[in-house]
N, C-alpha and C positions, 0 to 999 in steps of 0.2 A: 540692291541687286546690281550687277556687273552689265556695265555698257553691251557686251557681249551677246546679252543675252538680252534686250530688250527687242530686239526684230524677231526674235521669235515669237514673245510672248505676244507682243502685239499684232503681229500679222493673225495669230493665230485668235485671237479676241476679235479681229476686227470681220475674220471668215465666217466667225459664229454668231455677229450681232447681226450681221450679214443676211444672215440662214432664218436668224429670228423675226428680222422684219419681210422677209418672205415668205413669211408662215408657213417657216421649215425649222423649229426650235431644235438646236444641237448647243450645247456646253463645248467651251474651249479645250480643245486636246491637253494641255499642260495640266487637269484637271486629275487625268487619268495615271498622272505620276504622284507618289508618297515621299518621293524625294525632299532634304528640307528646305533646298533653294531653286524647285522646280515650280511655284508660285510667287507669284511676284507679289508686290505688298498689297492691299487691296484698295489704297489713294491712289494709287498708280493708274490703276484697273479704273478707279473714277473717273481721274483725268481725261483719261484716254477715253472712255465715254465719251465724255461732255464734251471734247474735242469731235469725233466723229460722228457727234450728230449734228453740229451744227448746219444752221438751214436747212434740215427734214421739217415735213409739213409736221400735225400734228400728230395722225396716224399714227406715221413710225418713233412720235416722242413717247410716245402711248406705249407703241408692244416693245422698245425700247426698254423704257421705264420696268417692265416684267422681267426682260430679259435680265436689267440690271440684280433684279432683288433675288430673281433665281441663284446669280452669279454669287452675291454676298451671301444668301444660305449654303451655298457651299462652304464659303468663308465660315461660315457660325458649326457649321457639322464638323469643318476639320478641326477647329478651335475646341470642339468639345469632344472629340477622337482625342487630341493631343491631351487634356486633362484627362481622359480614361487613362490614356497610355501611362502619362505620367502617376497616378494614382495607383497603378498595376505595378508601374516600375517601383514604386516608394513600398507596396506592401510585398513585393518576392523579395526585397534587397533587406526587407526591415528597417527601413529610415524613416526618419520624419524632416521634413526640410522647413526652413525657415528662408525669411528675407528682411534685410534690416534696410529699411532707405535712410539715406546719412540725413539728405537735406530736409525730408520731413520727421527724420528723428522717430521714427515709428518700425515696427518690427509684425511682418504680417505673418502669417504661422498656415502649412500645409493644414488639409483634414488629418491625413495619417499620424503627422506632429500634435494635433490639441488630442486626439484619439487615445496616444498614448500616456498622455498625461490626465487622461478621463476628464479632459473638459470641453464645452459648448463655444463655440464661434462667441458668442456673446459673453462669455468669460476670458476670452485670449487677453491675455498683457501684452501690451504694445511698448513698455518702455524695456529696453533688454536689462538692467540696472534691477527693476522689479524683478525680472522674474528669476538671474541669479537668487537676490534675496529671497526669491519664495520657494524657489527650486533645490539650489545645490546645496548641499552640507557645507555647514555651519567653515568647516576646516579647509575646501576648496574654495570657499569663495572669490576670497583674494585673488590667486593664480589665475581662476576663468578671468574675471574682468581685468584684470589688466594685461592679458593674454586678448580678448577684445576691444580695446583699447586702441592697441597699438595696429590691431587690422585695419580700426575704421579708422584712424589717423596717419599710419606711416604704409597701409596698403600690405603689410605682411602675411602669408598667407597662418589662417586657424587650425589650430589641434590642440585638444584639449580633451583627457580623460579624468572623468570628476566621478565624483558620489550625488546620485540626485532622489529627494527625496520624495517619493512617489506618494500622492496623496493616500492608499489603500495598498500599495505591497511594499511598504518603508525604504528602506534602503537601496537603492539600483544601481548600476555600477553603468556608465553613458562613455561612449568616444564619438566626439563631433569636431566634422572639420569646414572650413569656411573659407572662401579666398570674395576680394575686394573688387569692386566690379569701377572702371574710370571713365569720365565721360573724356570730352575730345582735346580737353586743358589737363587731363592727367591726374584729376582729382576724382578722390575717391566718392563715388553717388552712390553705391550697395553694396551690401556683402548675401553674402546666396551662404547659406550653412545646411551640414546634412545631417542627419546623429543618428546614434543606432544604441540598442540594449546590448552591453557585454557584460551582462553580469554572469550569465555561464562560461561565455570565454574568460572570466579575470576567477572564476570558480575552478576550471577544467586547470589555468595555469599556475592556479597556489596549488594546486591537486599537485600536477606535478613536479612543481618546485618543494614540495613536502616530502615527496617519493626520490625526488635528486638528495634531497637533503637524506632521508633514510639511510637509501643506498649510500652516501656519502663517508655516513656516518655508522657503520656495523664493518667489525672486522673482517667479515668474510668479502671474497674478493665477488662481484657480478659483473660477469662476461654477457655480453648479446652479440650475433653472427648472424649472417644470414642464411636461408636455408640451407642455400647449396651453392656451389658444389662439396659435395661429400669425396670426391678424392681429389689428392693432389691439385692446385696447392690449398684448396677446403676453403670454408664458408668463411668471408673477410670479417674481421672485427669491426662492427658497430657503436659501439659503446661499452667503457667498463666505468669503475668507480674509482673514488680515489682508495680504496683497499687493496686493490690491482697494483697502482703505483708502488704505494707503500712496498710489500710483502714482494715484486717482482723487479723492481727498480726502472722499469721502464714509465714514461711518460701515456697520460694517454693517448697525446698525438703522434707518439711512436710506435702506438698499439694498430691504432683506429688504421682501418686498411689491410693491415696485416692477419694472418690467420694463427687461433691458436700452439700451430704446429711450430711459432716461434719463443716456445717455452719449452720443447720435449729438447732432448739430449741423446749422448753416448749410452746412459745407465736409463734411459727411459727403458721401459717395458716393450717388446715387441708384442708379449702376449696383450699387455692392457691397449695400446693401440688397437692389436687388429679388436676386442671385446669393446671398443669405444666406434669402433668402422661401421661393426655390426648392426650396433644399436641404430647410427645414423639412420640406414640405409634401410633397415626395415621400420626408421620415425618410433623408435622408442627412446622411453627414459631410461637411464642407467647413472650408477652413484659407483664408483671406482677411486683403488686408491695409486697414484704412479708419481713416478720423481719428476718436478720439472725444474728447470734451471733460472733462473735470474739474470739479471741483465750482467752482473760482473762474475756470471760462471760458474756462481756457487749452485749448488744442486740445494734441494728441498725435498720432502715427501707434503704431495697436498692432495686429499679428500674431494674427489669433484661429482656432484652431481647435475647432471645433464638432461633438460627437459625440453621439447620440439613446442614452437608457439603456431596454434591454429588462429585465422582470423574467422568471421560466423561464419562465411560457406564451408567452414572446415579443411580448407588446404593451409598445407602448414607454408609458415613465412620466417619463421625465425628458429634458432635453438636458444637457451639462456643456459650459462655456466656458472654455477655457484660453487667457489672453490675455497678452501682451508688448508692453509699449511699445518699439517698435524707431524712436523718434525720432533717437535719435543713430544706429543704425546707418546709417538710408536717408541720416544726413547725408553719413556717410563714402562710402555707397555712390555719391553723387551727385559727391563730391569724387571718388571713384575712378574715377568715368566722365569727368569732367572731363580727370583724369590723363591718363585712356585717349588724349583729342582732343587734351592734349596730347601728350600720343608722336608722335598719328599727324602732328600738325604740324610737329613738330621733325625726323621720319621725312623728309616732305615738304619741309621747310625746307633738311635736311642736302643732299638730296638737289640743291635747285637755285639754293640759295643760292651754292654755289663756282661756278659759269658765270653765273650773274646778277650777281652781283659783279665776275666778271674781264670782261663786258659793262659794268658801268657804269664800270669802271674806266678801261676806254677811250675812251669818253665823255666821261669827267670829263677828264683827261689832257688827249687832245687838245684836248678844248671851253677849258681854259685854254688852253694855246697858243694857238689861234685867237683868243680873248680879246685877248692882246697885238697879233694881228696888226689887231683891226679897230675897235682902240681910237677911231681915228679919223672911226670910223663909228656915230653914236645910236642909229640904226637897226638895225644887224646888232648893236651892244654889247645893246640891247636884247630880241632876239630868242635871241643866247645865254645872257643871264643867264637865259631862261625853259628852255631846255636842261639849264643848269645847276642850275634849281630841280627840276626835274622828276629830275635824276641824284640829287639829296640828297633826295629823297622816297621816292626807289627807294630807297635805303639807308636810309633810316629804318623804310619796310616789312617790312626784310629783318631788321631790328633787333627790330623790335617780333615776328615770328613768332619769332627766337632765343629774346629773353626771354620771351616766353608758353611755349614750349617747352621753356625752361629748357635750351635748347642755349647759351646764354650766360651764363658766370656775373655776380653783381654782385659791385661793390668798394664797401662800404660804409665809409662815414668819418663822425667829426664833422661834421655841417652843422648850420648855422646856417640853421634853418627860412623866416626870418623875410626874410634878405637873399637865396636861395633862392630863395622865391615872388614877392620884389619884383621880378626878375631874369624870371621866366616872365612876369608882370604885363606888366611894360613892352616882352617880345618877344611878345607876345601881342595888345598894342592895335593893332599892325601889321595883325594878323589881322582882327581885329574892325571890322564896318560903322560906317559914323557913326550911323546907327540905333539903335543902340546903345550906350550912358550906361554908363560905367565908371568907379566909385569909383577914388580911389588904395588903396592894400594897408590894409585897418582890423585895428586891434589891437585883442586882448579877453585880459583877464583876464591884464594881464603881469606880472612883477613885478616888473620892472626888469632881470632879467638876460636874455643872449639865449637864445632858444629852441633847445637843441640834440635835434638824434637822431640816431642811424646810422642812416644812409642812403646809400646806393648816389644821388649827384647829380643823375646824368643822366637814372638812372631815377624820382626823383624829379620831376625837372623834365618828366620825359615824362607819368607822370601827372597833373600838374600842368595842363599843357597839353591833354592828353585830355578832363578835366571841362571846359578855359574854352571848347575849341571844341565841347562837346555841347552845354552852356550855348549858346552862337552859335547853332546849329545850330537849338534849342527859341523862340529865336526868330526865326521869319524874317521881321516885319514890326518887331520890332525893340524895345527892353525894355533892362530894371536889371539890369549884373550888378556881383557883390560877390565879391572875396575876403578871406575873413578869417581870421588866425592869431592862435592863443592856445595857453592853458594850460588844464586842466583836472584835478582829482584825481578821478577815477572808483572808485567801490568797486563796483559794481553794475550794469557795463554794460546789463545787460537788464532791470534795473530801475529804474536812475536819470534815464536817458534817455530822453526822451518820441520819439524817432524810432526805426523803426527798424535795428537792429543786426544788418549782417553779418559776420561773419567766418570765418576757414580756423579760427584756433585761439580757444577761449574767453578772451576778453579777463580779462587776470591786474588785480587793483586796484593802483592805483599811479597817478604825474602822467603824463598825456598833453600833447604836443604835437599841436593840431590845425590844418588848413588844410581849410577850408570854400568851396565855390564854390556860390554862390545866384544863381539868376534866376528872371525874371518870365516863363516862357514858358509854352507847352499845360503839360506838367507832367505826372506819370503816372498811372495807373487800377495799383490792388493788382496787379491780373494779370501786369503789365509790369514792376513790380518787381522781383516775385521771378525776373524771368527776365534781366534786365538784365546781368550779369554771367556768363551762359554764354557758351560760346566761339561766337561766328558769328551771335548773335543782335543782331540790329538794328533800330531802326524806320525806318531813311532806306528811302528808297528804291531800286533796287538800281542800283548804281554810285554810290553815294553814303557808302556806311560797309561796312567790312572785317568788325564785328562786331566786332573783338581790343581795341578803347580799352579802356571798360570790363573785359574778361575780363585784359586785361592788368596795368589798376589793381590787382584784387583779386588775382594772384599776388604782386605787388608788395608791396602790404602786408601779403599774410599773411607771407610771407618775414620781412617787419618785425616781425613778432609784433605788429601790431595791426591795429584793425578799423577799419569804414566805417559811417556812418551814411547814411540815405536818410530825407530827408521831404518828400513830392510828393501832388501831388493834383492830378487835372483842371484844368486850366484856372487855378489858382493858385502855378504856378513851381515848382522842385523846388530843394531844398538838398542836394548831398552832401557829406560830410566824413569826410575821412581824416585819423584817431587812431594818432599812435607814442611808443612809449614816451618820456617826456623821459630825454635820458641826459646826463652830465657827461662836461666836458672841454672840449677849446681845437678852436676850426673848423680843418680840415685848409686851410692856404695855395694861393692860387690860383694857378695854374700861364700865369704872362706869357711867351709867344714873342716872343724881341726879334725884330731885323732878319735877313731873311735874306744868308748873306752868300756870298758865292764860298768854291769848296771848293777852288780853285787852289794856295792857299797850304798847306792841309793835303794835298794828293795827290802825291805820287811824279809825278814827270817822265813817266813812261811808266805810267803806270796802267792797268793792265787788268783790267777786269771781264767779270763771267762770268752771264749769264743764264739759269734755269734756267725757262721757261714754256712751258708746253705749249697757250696760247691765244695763238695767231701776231699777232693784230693787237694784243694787250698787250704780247706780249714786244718787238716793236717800238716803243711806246711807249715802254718804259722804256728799250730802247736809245736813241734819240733823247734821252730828256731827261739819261741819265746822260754822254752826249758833251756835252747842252751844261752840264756841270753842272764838266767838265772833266777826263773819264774821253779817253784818249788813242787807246786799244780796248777796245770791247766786242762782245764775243759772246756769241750768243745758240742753246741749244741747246731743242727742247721735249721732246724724250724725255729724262726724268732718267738713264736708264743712258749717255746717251753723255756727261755731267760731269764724271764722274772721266777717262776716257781722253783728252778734249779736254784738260784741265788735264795732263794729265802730257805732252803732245803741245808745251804751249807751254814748257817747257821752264825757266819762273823762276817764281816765287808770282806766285798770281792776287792784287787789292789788294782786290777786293771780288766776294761772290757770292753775286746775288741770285736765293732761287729760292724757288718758291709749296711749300706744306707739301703739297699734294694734286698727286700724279703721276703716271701711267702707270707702271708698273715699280718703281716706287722712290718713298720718299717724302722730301720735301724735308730731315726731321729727319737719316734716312739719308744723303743727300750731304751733309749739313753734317759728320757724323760724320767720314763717308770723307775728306775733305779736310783735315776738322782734324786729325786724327789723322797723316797722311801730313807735314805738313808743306805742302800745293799753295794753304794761303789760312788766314790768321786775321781776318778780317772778312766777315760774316756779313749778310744782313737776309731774313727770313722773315716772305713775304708769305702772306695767308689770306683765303678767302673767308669761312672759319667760324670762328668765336669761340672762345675756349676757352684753358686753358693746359694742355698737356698735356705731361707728362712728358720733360725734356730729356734726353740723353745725357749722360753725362760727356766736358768735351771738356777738352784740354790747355789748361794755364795761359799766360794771355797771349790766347786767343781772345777776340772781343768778338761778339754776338750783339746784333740789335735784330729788334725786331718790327713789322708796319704791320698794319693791316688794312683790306680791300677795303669799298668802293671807299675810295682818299683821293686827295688834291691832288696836285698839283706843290709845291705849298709844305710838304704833310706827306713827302711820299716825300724831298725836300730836308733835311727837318731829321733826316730819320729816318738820311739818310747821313752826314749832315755829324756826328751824336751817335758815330757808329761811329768816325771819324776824329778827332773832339777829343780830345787830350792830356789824360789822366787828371786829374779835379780842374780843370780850367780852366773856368770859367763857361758856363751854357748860353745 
C-alpha cells in the first residue's frame, strides 16, 4: 500500500478502536469501500493495533482484543466474496484457472478447472509434466510442454491450442493461456493459466472453412452485399469467391466495397435493371438473365439469381448473388432455335418441293422443245429464254431452301479455291450493272501453290455468288467491288483478327483459305450484324430478298468447319470473308459433257418403256421426248401399283423404266425392286423432286440404276438415258 494512503487508513482505524473502547463499536470507514486498494493489508491493521494500545489497562486490551477479531472477519467475509466473485467470474467466461509455483514445483488447480475435467480435489495432479501426459493427445504433446517450458524458465508469455482428452466426452478441442509471475530479483516464482472449451468454436470454424472451400471451389460466381441502399450507388460488396475473379477478372479486393453496378455496361438492359430494382425494394427474390462486362470490357451474358438474407427477428441484412456466365449456352440455344427454322423449312420444303419440281419440270421440258421449234423467231427465242431463266431460278430456290434445311446433303471434294471463285467472278459480271467497277479476282498472301479445301462446289460457288449480288444490291447508285483469295495462318480467331468473327463451331488454329467480297456501299450499323445471318431476315425490301443467302452462307461454312468474318460500317462499305480450312491434295477433275448423240444405235429394235408418274402433264413429257429419243413404245402409267401388272401384261422385258421415287401407293424404290427382282426390266432411271441418297435395295446382278433430279433438261434427262444403255467401260 502507497505511502499516500497510510494517514487515512490509519486515522480512520485508530477513530473506530476509539469508538470501540467507549462502548460505542463502529468499523472503519475504508470498510465501506469495494475498491481493490481501499483496504490495507491486514498485518498492517495488526501492527497498528498493537501500537495503539500500548499502556491501556486491561479493560480496553479486553474490548480491544473484540474490536480486533471483528476487524479480521471482515477480512475472512471479503476473502470469501472475492473466491465467489472469482468462481462466478471463472463460470460466465467458461475458464478453468490454474497456478504453477516454480519453486515448490506444484500446480494447484481452480474448482471450475478439476470440474471440467470431472475430477475431485483429491485427485488433482500437481506435476504439470503428468497431467500433459494424462491430458493432451498423444500428437500435442510435445508443442504444450515445451511451449511451458520456456514460460516457467525464460518468463515468456502461454498460448497454446491442443486436443485434450476428456475422460467421458473423448476428444476436446482447449485454448489456454498463461504468463509468469517474478518476484523482486526477476525470477520467475508462478505462472497463473486460464483455459477454456473451444471445441464449438474450432467446429463453427472448419464449418466455415468447408463452406469458403465450397464456395471456392463451384463454378458459379457468389456475391454477398449488403442490404441497402437499393439506389444509387446500391448495396457495397461483401464477399465473393474466387469464381467471381475467375469469370469477371477483377480481384476480390477490387470487388469488396464496391457495388455490383461495377459489372453492368452500355448493352446492359435497362428493362433487366429497372426488374432487378423492383425486386430489391419490395425484398424479393428474382433469377434474371442480363449482360455484364469484365474487367478488360469484354461483355458476357450471365444467369443471376438474387435472394434477401433475414437474420431470426426477421429484418433482412444482406442480399446473396449467384451468377453464371451462360454466354455459350444462349449461343447454342440460338443455334437450336435456328435449327428449329430449320426443320420447319426442310418440313416446308419436303412438303412442296416434289410438285414444284414436277411443275417446273414441265416447263423446262417443253420450254426446250418449243425452243427448237421457234428458233427461227428473235422474238419468241427471246421471250422463252426469259421462261427459261425464271424455270432455273425456280430451282435454284428450291435448292437453296434444301440446303438451308439440310434436306440436301453436300459432296464435298478437293477444290481449287482460287480457279472456283474466278469461275463465280466472271458468271457474275453478267450480273452486275455497268455502275459498277469490278476488279479481276486479287490474290493475297499466296505462296505459290494452289489454294485447296473440301468443299462441296456448287455450294461453294453459291455462296460465292450470294455475298457478290448483296454486294450489288448495297449498291444501288453504283460503287467498287473486290474479290479476294488468299491464305492466312490463324492462331486466334477472336483475337487476331480485327473484324468481326462468326461462326457455328470455334474456329481450331491452323492455315485458312480465304475468299473475301468488299464493296463500297450503305454498309451496316452493329445492330444489323448481328442479325444478318438468321433465317428470313432481310433489309431489301419485301419482294426483293428471301432472307436464306446470307443464313444459307453460314450453314455452309460451319459444315466447312470454318468461320466468316464481317467488317461494315454506315455508309463506308462492308467486307465479308469466308475462312476454310487449307487442306491438301489434287482438285477433283471437271466433269466435260461431249455431244449428244442418238440412242438409236444403242436401243433394241422394239424398245419399250415404262413410265411411272403420277403428274399427268410430266409423264407426258417424258413420253414424248423418250419416243423422240428413239423408244418404239412407251407407256405411261401414274398409280405406281398398276407397274408391275402392266409389265407382266406386255409380255417380254420392258428396256427402260422410268419412274419418280414419290408415289401414291407405292414408292418408286419398291417398283424398281419388284421388277428387277422378277426378271420384267434391268434398266432403271429414278427421277426425284427431293434430294438425297437414300437407302437402295438390293437388286439382282447385271441391273443398272441412274438417277435425275427435278427439274432438268432434255439434254440431262438424254444423257441420263443414253449412260443407262452405254456398254460397260466405253467412254462417256
Amino acid at each position: 500500500m502507497s505511502n499516500s494512503s497510510e494517514p487515512s487508513y490509519e486515522t480512520a482505524y485508530a477513530e473506530a478502536l476509539e469508538a470501540a473502547l467507549a462502548g460505542q463499536p463502529a468499523l472503519p470507514s475504508f470498510f465501506e469501500s469495494w475498491e481493490a486498494d481501499a483496504w490495507p493489508p491486514a498485518a498492517d491493521l495488526i501492527r497498528l493495533h498493537t501500537r495503539l494500545l500500548q499502556g491501556r489497562n486491561d479493560v480496553a486490551q479486553e474490548r480491544a482484543a473484540s474490536f480486533l477479531a471483528e476487524v479480521l472477519a471482515q477480512y475472512d467475509a471479503r476473502y470469501a466474496a472475492l473466491r465467489e466473485d472469482f468462481a462466478s467470474l471463472e463460470r460466465l467466461t467458461s475458464v478453468g484457472t490454474w497456478k504453477y509455483d516454480v519453486r515448490q514445483q506444484r500446480l494447484s488447480w481452480s474448482d471450475r478447472a478439476l470440474e471440467e475435467l470431472g475430477m475431485s480435489r483429491e485427485e488433482a495432479l500437481t506435476d504439470p509434466n503428468m497431467v500433459i501426459a494424462h491430458f493432451v493427445h498423444p500428437d500435442d504433446r510435445e508443442q504444450v510442454a515445451a511451449a511451458l517450458f520456456r514460460t516457467i524458465t525464460e518468463g515468456t508469455d502461454f498460448f497454446q491450442q491442443y486436443r485434450l482428452l476428456h475422460p467421458t466426452q473423448g476428444v476436446r478441442h482447449r485454448q489456454c493461456r498463461g504468463e509468469a509471475r517474478r518476484d523482486a530479483a526477476g525470477q520467475v516464482t508462478q505462472v497463473f493459466m486460464v483455459s477454456r472449451d473451444v471445441t464449438e468454436d474450432v467446429a463453427y470454424r472448419e464449418h466455415i472453412q468447408l463452406l469458403e472451400a465450397v464456395l471456392d471451389n463451384i463454378h458459379d460466381v457468389v456475391l454477398v452485399t449488403e442490404a441497402e441502399p437499393i439506389d444509387p450507388p446500391g448495396p457495397r460488396i461483401l464477399y465473393v469467391n474466387r469464381a467471381f475473379e475467375q469469370m469477371t477478372g477483377y480481384t476480390a479486393l477490387e470487388a469488396i466495397g464496391q457495388t455490383p453496378r461495377m459489372l453492368q455496361g452500355p448493352e446492359t438492359s435497362a428493362e433487366a435493371r429497372a426488374r432487378i430494382r423492383q425486386a430489391l425494394q419490395n425484398w424479393q427474390s428474382i433469377t434474371i438473365e442480363l449482360i455484364n462486362y469484365r474487367k478488360d470490357g469484354h461483355p458476357f451474358w450471365s444467369e443471376m439469381a438474387i435472394v434477401p438474407i433475414a437474420d431470426t427477428t426477421g429484418h433482412y441484412t444482406h442480399w446473396v448473388a449467384v451468377q453464371r456466365d451462360v454466354t455459350e449456352r444462349r449461343r447454342i440455344e440460338a443455334q437450336q432455335r435456328q435449327r428449329s427454322r430449320l426443320e420447319s423449312v426442310g418440313q416446308l420444303s419436303a412438303g412442296i418441293a416434289h410438285n414444284f419440281n414436277n411443275l417446273l419440270a414441265i416447263i423446262q421440258g417443253y420450254g426446250e422443245m418449243i425452243r427448237r421449234d421457234v428458233a427461227h423467231s428473235p422474238q419468241l427465242l427471246r421471250r422463252l429464254e426469259s421462261i427459261l431463266r425464271a424455270v432455273r431460278r425456280g430451282s435454284e430456290l428450291v435448292q437453296e431452301l434444301m440446303v438451308f434445311s439440310r434436306q440436301r446433303d453436300g459432296q464435298p471434294q478437293i477444290l481449287d479455291v482460287c480457279r472456283a471463285a474466278r469461275e463465280v467472278l466472271d458468271m457474275a459480271r453478267r450480273l452486275l450493272p455497268a455502275e459498277i467497277e469490278v476488279d479481276d479476282l486479287s490474290l493475297a498472301s499466296l505462296t505459290g501453290e494452289s489454294l485447296l479445301a473440301h468443299l462441296d462446289a456448287s455450294r461453294f460457288s453459291q455462296a460465292l455468288l450470294n455475298l457478290i449480288l448483296n454486294a450489288r444490291d448495297a449498291m444501288p447508285t453504283g460503287g467498287h467491288l473486290t474479290v479476294t483469295v488468299g491464305q492466312q495462318t490463324v492462331t486466334n480467331a477472336l483475337t487476331q483478327l480485327t473484324a468481326r468473327v462468326v461462326y457455328a463451331h470455334p474456329p481450331e488454329p491452323g492455315d485458312y483459305v480465304f475468299v473475301k467480297v468488299s464493296d463500297t456501299g450503305v454498309g451496316m450499323d452493329a445492330g444489323t450484324q448481328q442479325r444478318i445471318f438468321e433465317p428470313f431476315f432481310t433489309t431489301k425490301e419485301v419482294g426483293q430478298g428471301t432472307g436464306l443467302g446470307l443464313a444459307t452462307v453460314y450453314g455452309f461454312v460451319g459444315e466447312s468447319r470454318g468461320f466468316i468474318t464481317v467488317d461494315s460500317a454506315p455508309r463506308k462499305g462492308t467486307t465479308i470473308g469466308l475462312f476454310f480450312p487449307l487442306a491438301q491434295g489434287t482438285p477433283a477433275a471437271e466433269k466435260v459433257s461431249g455431244e449428244v448423240k442418238l440412242l438409236s444405235a444403242l436401243l433394241p429394235a422394239d424398245a419399250t418403256a415404262l413410265i411411272v408418274e403420277d403428274e399427268a402433264e410430266l409423264g407426258a413429257f417424258l413420253s414424248e421426248t423418250l419416243s423422240d429419243m428413239g423408244f418404239k413404245t412407251v407407256h405411261h402409267v401414274q398409280d405406281g401399283a398398276e407397274a408391275v401388272p402392266l409389265a407382266e401384261r406386255l409380255g417380254s422385258p420392258l428396256a427402260l423404266v422410268v419412274t419418280d421415287r414419290s408415289l401414291p401407293h407405292v414408292t418408286g424404290l419398291q417398283i424398281i425392286a419388284e421388277l428387277a427382282n422378277r426378271g420384267l426390266c434391268e434398266r432403271f432411271l429414278l427421277i426425284s423432286g427431293l434430294p438425297g441418297q437414300e437407302d437402295l435395295p438390293e437388286l439382282p446382278p447385271g441391273v443398272r440404276l441412274g438417277r435425275l433430279q427435278k427439274p432438268f433438261s432434255v439434254k440431262q434427262l438424254y444423257q441420263a438415258v443414253q449412260g443407262l444403255f452405254r456398254p460397260t467401260g466405253a467412254p462417256s
